[in-house]
DRENVOFI-504205 format. One record per residue (C-alpha): residue in three letters; z, x, y. Coordinates in nm, 2 decimals. Layout:
<rs>
Ala	Z	X	Y
...
</rs>
This chain:
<rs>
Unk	7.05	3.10	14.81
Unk	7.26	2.88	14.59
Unk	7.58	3.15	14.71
Unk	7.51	3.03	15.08
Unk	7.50	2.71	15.05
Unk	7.91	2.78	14.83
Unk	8.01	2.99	15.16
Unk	7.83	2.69	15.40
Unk	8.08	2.36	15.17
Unk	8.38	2.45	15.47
Unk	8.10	2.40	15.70
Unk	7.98	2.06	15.55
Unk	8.05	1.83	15.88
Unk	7.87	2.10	16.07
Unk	7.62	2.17	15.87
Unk	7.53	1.77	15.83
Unk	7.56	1.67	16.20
Unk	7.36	1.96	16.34
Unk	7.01	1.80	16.15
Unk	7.13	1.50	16.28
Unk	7.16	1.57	16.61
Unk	6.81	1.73	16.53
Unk	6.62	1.46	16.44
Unk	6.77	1.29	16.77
Unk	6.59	1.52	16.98
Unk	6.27	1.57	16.79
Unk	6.26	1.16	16.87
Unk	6.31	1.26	17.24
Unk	5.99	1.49	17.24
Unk	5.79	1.26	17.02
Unk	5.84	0.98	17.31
Unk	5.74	1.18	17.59
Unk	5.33	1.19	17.51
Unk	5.36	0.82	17.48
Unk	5.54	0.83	17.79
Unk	5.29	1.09	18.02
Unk	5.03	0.88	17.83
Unk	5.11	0.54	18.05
Unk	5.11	0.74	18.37
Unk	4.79	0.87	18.35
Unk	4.65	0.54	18.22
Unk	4.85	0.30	18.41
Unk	4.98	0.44	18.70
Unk	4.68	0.69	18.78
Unk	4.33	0.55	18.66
Unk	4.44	0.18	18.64
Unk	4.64	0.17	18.98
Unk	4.95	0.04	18.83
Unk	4.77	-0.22	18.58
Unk	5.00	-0.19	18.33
Unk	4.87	-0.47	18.09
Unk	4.74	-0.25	17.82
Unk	5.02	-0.10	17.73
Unk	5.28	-0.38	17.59
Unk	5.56	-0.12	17.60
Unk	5.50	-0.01	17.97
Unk	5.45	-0.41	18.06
Unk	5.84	-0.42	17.90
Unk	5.96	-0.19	18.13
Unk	5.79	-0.24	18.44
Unk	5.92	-0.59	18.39
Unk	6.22	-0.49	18.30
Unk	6.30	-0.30	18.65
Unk	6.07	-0.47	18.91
Unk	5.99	-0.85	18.74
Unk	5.68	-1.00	18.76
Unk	5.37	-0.76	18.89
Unk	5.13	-0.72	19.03
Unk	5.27	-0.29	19.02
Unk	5.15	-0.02	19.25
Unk	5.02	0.30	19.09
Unk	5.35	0.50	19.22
Unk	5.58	0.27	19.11
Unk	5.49	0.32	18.79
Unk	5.44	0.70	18.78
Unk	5.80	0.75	18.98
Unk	5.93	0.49	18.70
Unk	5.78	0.67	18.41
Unk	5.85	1.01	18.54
Unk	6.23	0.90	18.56
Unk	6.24	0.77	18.21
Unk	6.03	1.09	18.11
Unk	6.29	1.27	18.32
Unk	6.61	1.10	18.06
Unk	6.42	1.18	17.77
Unk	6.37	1.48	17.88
Unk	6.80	1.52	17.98
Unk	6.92	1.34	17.64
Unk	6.69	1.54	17.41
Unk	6.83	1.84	17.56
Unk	7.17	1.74	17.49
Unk	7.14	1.66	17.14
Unk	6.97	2.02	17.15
Unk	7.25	2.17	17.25
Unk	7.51	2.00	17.04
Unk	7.25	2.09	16.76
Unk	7.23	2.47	16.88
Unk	7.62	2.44	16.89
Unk	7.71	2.33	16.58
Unk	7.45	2.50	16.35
Unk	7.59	2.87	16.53
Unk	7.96	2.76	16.45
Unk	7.86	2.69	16.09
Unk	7.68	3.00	16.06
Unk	7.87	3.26	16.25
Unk	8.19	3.10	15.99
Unk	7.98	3.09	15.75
Unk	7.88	3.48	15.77
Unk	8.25	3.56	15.88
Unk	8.40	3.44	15.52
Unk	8.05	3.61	15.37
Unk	8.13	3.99	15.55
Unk	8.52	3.94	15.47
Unk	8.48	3.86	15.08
Unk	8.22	4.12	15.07
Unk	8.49	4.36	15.23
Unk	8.76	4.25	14.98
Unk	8.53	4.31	14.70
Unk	8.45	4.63	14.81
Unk	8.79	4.73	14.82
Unk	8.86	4.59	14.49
Unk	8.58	4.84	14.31
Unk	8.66	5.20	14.21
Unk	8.55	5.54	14.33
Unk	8.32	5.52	14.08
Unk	8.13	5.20	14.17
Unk	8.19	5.25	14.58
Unk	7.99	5.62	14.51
Unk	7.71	5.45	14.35
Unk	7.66	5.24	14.60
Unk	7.67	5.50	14.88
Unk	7.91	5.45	15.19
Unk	7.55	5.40	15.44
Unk	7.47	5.10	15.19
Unk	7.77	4.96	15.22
Unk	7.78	4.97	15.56
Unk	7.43	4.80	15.59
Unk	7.51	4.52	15.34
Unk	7.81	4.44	15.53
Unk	7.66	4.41	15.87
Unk	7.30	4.43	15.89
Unk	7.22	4.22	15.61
Unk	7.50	3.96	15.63
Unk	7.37	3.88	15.99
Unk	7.07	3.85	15.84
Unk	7.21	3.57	15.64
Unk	7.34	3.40	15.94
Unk	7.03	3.41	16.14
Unk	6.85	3.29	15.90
Unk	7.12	2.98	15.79
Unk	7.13	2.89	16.21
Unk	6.76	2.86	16.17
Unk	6.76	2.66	15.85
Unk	7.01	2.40	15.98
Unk	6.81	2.38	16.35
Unk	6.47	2.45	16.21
Unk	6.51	2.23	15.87
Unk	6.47	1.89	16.03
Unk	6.25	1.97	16.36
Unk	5.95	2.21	16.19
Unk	5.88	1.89	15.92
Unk	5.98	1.59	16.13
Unk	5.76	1.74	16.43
Unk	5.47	1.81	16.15
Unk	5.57	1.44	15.98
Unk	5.60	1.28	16.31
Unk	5.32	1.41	16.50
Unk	5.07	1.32	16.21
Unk	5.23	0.93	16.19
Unk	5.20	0.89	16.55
Unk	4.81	1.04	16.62
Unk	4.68	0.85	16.29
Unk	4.84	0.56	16.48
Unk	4.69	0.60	16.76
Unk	4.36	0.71	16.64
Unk	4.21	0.83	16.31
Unk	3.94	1.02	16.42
Unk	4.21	1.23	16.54
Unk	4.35	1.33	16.22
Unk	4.05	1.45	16.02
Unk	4.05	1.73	16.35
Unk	4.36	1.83	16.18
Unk	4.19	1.84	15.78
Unk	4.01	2.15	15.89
Unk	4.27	2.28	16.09
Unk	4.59	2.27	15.86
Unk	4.43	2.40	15.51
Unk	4.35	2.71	15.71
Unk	4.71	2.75	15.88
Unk	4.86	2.67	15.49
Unk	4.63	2.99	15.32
Unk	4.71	3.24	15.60
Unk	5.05	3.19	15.57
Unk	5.11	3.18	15.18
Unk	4.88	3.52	15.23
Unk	5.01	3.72	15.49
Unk	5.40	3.59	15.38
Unk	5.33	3.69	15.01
Unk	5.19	4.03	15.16
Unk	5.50	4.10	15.36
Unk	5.80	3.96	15.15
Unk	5.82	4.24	14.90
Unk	5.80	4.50	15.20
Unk	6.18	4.38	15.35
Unk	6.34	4.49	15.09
Unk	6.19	4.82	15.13
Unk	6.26	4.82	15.51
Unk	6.67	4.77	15.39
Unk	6.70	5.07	15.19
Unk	6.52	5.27	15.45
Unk	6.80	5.12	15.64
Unk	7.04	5.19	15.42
Unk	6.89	5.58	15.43
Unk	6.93	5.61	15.79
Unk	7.28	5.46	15.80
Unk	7.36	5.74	15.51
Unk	7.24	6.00	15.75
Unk	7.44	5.94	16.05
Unk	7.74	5.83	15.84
Unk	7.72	6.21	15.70
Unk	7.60	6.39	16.00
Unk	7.88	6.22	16.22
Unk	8.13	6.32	15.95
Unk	8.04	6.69	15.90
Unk	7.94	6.73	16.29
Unk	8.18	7.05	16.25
Unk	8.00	7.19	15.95
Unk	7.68	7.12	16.09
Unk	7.74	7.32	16.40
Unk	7.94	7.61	16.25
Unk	7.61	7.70	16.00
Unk	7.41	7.58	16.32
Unk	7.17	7.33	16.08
Unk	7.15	7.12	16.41
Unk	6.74	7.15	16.37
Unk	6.77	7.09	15.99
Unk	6.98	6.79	16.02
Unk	6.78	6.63	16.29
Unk	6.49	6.67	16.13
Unk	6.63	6.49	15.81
Unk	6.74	6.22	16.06
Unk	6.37	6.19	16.20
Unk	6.23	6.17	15.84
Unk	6.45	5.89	15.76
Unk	6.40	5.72	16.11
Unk	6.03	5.76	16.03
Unk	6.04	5.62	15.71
Unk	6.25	5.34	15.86
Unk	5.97	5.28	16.16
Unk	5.66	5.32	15.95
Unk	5.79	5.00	15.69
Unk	5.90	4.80	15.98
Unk	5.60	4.84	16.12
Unk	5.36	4.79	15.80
Unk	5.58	4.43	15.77
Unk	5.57	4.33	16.16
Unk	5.19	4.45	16.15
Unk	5.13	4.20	15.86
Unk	5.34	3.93	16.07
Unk	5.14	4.00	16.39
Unk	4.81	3.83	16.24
Unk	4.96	3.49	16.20
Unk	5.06	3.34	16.56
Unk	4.70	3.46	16.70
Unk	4.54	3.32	16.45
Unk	4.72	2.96	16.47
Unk	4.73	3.01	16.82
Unk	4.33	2.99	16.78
Unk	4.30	2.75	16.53
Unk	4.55	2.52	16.79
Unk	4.32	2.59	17.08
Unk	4.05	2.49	16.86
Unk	4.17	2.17	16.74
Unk	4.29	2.10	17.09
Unk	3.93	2.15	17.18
Unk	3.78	1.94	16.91
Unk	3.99	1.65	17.01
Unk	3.91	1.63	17.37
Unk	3.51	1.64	17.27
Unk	3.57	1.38	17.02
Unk	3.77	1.19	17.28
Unk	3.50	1.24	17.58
Unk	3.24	1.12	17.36
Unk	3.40	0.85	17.28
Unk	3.45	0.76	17.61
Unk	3.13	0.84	17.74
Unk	3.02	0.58	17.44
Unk	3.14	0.34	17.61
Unk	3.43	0.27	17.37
Unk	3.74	0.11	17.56
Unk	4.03	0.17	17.35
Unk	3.98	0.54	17.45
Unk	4.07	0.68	17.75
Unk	4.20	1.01	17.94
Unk	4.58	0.96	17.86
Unk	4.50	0.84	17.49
Unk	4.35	1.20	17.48
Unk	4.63	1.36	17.65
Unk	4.81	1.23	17.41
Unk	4.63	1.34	17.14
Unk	4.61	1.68	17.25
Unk	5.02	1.65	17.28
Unk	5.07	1.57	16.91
Unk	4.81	1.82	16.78
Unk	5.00	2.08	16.98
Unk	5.35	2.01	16.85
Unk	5.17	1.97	16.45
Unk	5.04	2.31	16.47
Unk	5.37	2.48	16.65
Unk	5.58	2.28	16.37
Unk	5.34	2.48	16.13
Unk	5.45	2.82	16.33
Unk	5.80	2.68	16.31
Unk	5.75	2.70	15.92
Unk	5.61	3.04	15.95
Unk	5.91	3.16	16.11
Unk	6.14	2.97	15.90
Unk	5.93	3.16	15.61
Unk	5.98	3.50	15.74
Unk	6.36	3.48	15.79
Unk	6.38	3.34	15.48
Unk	6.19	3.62	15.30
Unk	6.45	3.86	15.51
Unk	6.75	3.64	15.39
Unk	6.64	3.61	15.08
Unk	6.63	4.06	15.03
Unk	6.99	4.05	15.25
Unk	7.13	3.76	15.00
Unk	7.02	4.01	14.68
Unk	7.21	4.28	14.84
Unk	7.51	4.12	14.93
Unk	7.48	3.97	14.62
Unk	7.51	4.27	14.43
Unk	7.83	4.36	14.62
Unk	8.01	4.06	14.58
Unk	7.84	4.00	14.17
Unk	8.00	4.37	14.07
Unk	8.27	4.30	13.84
Unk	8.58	4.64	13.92
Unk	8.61	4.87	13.61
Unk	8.94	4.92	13.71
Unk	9.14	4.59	13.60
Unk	9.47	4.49	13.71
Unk	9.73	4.43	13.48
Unk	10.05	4.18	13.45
Unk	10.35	4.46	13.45
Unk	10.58	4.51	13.75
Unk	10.84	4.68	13.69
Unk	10.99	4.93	13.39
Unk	11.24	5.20	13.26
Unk	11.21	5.50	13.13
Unk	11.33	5.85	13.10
Unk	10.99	5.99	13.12
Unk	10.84	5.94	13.43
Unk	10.47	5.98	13.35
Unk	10.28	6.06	12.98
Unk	9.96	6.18	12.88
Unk	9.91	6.04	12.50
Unk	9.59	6.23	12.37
Unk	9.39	6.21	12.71
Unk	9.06	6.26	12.72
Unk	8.84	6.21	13.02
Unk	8.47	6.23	13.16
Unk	8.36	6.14	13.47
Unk	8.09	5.82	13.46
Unk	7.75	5.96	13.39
Unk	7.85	6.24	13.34
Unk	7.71	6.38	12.96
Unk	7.84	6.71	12.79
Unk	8.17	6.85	12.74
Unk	8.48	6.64	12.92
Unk	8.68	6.74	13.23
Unk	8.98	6.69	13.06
Unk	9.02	6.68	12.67
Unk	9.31	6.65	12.37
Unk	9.55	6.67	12.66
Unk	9.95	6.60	12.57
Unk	10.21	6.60	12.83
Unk	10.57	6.43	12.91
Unk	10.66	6.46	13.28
Unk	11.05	6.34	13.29
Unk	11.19	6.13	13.59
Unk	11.35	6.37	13.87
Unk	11.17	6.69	13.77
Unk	10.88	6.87	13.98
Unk	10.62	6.97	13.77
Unk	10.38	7.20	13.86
Unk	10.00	7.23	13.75
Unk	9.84	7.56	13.80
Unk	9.48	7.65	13.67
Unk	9.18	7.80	13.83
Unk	8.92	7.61	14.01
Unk	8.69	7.33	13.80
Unk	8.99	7.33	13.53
Unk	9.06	6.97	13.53
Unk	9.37	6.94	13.77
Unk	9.26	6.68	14.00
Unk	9.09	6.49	13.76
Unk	9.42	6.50	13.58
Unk	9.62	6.32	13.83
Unk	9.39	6.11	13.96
Unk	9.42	5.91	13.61
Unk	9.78	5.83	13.72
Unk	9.70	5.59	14.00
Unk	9.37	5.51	13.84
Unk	9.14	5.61	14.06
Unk	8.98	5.63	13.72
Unk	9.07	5.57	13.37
Unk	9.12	5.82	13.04
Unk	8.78	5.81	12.85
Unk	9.03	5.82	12.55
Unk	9.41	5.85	12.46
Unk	9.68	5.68	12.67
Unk	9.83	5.74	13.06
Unk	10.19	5.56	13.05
Unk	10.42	5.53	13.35
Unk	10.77	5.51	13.30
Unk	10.59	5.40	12.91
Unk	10.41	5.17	12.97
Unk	10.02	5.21	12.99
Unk	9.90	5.24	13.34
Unk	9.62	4.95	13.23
Unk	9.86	4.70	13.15
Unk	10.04	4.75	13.47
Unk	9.93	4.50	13.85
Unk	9.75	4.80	14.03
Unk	9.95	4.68	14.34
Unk	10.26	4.76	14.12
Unk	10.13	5.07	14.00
Unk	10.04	5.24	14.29
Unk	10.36	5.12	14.50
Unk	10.53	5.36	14.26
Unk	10.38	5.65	14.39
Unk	10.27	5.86	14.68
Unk	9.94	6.02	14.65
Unk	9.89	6.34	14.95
Unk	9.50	6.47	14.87
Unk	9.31	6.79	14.92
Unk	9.15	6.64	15.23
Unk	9.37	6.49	15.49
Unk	9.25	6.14	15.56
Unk	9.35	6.03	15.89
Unk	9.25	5.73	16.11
Unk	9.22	5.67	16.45
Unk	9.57	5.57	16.60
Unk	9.90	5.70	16.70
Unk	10.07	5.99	16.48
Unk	10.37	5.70	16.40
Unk	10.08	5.45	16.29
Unk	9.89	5.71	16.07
Unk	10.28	5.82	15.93
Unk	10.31	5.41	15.89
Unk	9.99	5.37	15.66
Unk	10.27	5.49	15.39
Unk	10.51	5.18	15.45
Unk	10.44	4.94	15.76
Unk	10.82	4.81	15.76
Unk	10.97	5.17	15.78
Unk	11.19	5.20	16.10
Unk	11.11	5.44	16.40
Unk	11.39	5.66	16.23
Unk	11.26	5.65	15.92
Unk	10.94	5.77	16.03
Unk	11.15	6.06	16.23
Unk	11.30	6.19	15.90
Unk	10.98	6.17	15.74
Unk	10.78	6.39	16.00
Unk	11.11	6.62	15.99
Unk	11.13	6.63	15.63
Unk	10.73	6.73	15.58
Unk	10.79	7.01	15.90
Unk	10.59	6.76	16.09
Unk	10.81	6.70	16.40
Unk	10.80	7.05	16.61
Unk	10.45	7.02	16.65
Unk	10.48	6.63	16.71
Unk	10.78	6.70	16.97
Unk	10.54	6.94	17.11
Unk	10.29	6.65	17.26
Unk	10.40	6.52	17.58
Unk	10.36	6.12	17.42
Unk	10.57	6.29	17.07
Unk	10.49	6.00	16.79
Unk	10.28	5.79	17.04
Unk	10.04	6.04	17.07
Unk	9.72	5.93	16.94
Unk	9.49	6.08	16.72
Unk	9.13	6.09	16.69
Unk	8.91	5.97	16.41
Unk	8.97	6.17	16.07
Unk	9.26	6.37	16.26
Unk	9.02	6.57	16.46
Unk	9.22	6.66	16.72
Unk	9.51	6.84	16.46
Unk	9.47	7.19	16.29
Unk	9.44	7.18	15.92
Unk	9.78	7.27	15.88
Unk	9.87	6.96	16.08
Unk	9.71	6.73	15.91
Unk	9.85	6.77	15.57
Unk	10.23	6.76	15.69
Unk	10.10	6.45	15.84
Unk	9.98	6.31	15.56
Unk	10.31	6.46	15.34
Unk	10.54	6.23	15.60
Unk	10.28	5.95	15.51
Unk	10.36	6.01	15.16
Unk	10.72	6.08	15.20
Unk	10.83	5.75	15.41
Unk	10.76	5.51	15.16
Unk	11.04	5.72	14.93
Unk	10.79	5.69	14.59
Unk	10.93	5.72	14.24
Unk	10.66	5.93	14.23
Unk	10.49	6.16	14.50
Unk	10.18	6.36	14.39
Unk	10.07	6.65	14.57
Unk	9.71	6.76	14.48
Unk	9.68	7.13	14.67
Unk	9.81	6.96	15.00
Unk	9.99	7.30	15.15
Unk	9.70	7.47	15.13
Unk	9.67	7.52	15.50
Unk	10.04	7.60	15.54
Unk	10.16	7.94	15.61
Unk	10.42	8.07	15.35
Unk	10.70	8.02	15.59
Unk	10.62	7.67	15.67
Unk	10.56	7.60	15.32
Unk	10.87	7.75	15.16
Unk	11.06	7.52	15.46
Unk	10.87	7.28	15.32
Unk	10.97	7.31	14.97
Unk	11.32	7.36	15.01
Unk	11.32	7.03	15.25
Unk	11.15	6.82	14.99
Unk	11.38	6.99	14.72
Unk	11.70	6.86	14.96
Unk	11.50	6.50	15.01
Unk	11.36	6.42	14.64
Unk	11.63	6.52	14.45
Unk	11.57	6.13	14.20
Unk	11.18	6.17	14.28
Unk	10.96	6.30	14.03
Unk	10.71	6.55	14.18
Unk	10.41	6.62	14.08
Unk	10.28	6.91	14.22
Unk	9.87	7.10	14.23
Unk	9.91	7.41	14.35
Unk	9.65	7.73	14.33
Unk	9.90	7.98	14.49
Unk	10.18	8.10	14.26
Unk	10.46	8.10	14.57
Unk	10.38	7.75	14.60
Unk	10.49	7.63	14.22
Unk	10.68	7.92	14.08
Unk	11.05	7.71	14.18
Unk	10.91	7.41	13.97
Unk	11.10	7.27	13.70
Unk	10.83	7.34	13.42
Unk	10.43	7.45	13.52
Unk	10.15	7.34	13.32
Unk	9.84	7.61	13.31
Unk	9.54	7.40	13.29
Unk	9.24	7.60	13.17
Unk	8.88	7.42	13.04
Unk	9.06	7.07	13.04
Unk	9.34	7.11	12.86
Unk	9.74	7.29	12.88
Unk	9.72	7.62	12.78
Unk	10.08	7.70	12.86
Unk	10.39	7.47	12.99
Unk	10.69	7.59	13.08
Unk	10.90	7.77	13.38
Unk	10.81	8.03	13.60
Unk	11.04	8.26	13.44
Unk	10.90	8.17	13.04
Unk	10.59	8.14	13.14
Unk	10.57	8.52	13.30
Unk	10.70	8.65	12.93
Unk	10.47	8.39	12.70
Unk	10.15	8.33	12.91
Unk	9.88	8.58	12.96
Unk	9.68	8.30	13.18
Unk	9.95	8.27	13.40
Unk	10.05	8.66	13.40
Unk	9.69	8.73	13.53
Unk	9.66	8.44	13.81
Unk	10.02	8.60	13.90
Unk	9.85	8.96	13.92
Unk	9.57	8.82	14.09
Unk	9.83	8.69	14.40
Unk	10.05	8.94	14.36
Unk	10.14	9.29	14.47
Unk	10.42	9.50	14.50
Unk	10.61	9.20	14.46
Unk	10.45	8.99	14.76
Unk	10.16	8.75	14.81
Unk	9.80	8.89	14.92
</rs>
């Protein structure tokens, strides 16, 4: 909780005047039993004899003088006052409601948007261990949570006690055989509760991870929807969904089922003490005893109600707590996870060789046995396209993906124009380069938005020559909105093909020192992609290209190739060389090729 109340400081004013204004109308509704008490004793039963009551004597002098009263005037006079009560106490209600949601709903804006920040600031390592459904949950679900339960803490703080504190001053003062009704009544109230709270409270962190389960689910279903329907697993998948959902409703459930017991049972032992005070005050009365009399019981019954809802007040005010407190740990975990991935302090740097592998060695985190990539030596220099060839498992992706550190050599050295890609700002580092994946991520948003993800300054021209460069502008001239044609979510509404040049004119329009293409013409038809070759060829000539290819056509123009096999180079060298030196790279060539063109 202590992180709350660090996110709340902004807040302070808000949080500080909202008890305030609070305790202002808790006053208000601990005057109006006084209040209906004078009415029914004065202005009712006594015909508007308002001598014993000192306070109503003050008033009805106040407004009329000298008595003698009639019984209406002092109900209608009574009734107005209980009516202003009644109108102020609402107002400092509302201010309270007011101010205790603006400190919260800030408080859990500046909670969900470091939470975000932090989550972008982790690897792919530490973002996959959490799972993208968790994430999601911990950033909505259980931050609102946290606000929910901080509104209620800064309304609920001051009224619950001061309605529990106030009602007990106020019946002892008026009578103290009142109280000991209340001996009986509150020990009972105080067992359930620590019972049926410490029952429930381990349970909400359960419910959360079935939530976070669910939220998995959908998150995968709704991203593979194709998949699903083209190996029909429609059944399968919804059936998985229902487990999850079932899992998700049984634990809520169990908790609300355990939560259930406690208002009936207050609710009882109210009715009871409510019960117990109107006997005590009838026999009282009945005894002949003067001091007591129907509104003096009224009264009583009054403040015994609002003790014992104070008490359900608390109750509540436990149960969101026990569901802040599981949100808190979870949103704590986010925001307490230190990145593995540190940014350096260099900016900028020159060198003939573009990028260097110094004795790299890597394995993926967890992971046990032999490493993806191991022993592995290679100088890429600035301006040349370099191809890397191998067959499927062999390391190549893993290979560039140490450049921008996505994640970082196990052992040996990655260097960038020579210096180590560690000691470089990340920021700095990856503004070098242009990364184009195996899967084309899109987002939602016009084709020259998705194009401006690479650079958001780039002109309307430059994004033009980019599209045109990556053989992306026949089939954008081809829409009837061209580059203000929007896209749906993940690029659904493109072909395969489309989607990759998109995401090469992405790459290309920030003009990298470096552009990496991991497999990225994979959907391409050999005419498009030779275009597209001989295009970038024209457009790169100062940028170093670094190139993942599994089809020979694709890399065979390359400066120098690198055959990758079991994690390490096997062969490096041109097309030509390599066809005369390397047996790897003669097969995968006889495996593409015959009769001199590609299967």
């Amino acid at each position: 909780m202590k992180r709350i109340f660090h996110y709340l400081k902004p807040y302070s004013f808000l949080a500080i005047i909202s008890p305030i204004l609070m305790i202002c109308e808790v006053t208000a509704d601990l005057c109006l039993p006084k209040l209906m008490a004078i009415i029914v004793d004065c202005g009712i039963n006594a015909g508007g004899d308002v001598s014993s009551s000192a306070f109503g004597s003050f008033v009805m002098k106040l407004f009329f003088g000298a008595g003698p009263y009639t019984g209406m005037q002092v109900i209608v006079t009574f009734g107005i006052l209980m009516l202003l009560v009644v109108i102020i106490g609402g107002c400092f209600g509302v201010a309270c409601a007011y101010t205790a949601a603006r400190a919260s709903q800030s408080l859990g804006h500046d909670l969900r948007r470091d939470a975000y920040r932090k989550v972008m600031s982790l690897s792919i390592e530490q973002t996959d261990k959490f799972t993208t459904g968790s994430l999601v949950t911990r950033m909505t679900n259980d931050v609102s949570m946290v606000v929910e339960f901080t509104e209620m803490f800064l309304r609920m703080l001051v009224r619950a006690p001061m309605f529990l504190v106030g009602g007990l001053i106020m019946l002892s003062m008026q009578d103290l055989t009142f109280s000991t009704v209340l001996l009986f009544a509150l020990p009972i109230m105080i067992i359930m509760m620590i019972v049926v709270l410490g029952t429930a409270v381990p349970i909400y962190g359960r419910v959360q991870k079935k939530l976070d389960r669910v939220n998995s689910v959908v998150q995968e279903n709704v991203s593979g929807a194709r998949v699903i329907k083209a190996y029909v697993r429609e059944e399968h998948e919804t059936e998985r969904f229902r487990q999850a959902n079932d899992d998700l409703r049984k634990s809520n459930m169990k908790v609300l089922s355990i939560m259930a017991i406690m208002n009936p049972v207050l609710i009882i032992v109210m009715n009871a003490a409510v019960i117990a005070v109107i006997y005590i005050g009838g026999f009282k009365i009945s005894n002949g005893d003067t001091v007591m009399s129907q509104g003096a019981i009224m009264q009583a019954v009054t403040y015994v109600t609002q003790i014992i809802m104070s008490i359900m007040m608390i109750t509540n005010i436990s149960q969101s707590v026990s569901r802040a407190m599981a949100s808190v740990k979870r949103v704590n975990e986010v925001l307490d996870t230190e990145p593995v991935i540190v940014s350096g302090g260099a900016t900028e740097a020159e060198n003939d060789v573009a990028v260097s592998f110094k004795n790299v060695s890597f394995r993926y985190p967890g992971a046990t046995g032999r490493p993806v990539l191991h022993n592995l030596n290679i100088d890429i220099k600035k301006g040349e396209t370099f191809a890397i060839i191998g067959a499927t498992g062999s390391g190549k992706t893993s290979l560039v993906s140490l450049i921008p550190r996505f994640y970082d050599a196990t052992e040996g050295d990655v260097l960038v124009d020579g210096i180590n890609v560690k000691e470089y700002d990340l920021k700095a580092l990856r503004r070098k380069m242009s990364f184009v994946m195996q899967k084309s991520e899109l987002f939602s948003g016009t084709i020259e938005e998705n194009i401006l993800v690479g650079k958001d300054t780039a002109t309307h021209e430059e994004v033009v020559s980019a599209a045109r460069t990556a053989q992306a502008e026949s089939f954008v001239e081809g829409f009837a909105d061209k580059y203000e044609n929007f896209i749906a979510e993940k690029g659904a509404s493109l072909s395969g093909g489309q989607k990759q040049r998109m995401s090469i004119a992405r790459a290309l329009v920030r003009r990298p020192e470096i552009i990496i293409l991991d497999d990225s013409t994979s959907a391409l038809d050999l005419a498009t992609e030779a275009k597209l070759r001989k295009s970038l060829r024209h457009e790169l000539k100062d940028t170093t290209v670094i190139m993942i290819a599994q089809r020979i056509a694709s890399v065979k123009d390359a400066d120098r190739i690198a055959v990758i096999e079991n994690g390490t180079v096997k062969d490096c060298a041109s097309h030509a060389v390599l066809m005369e030196t390397s047996e790897t790279y003669r097969d995968i060539y006889n495996s593409q090729m015959r009769n001199g063109g590609e299967l």
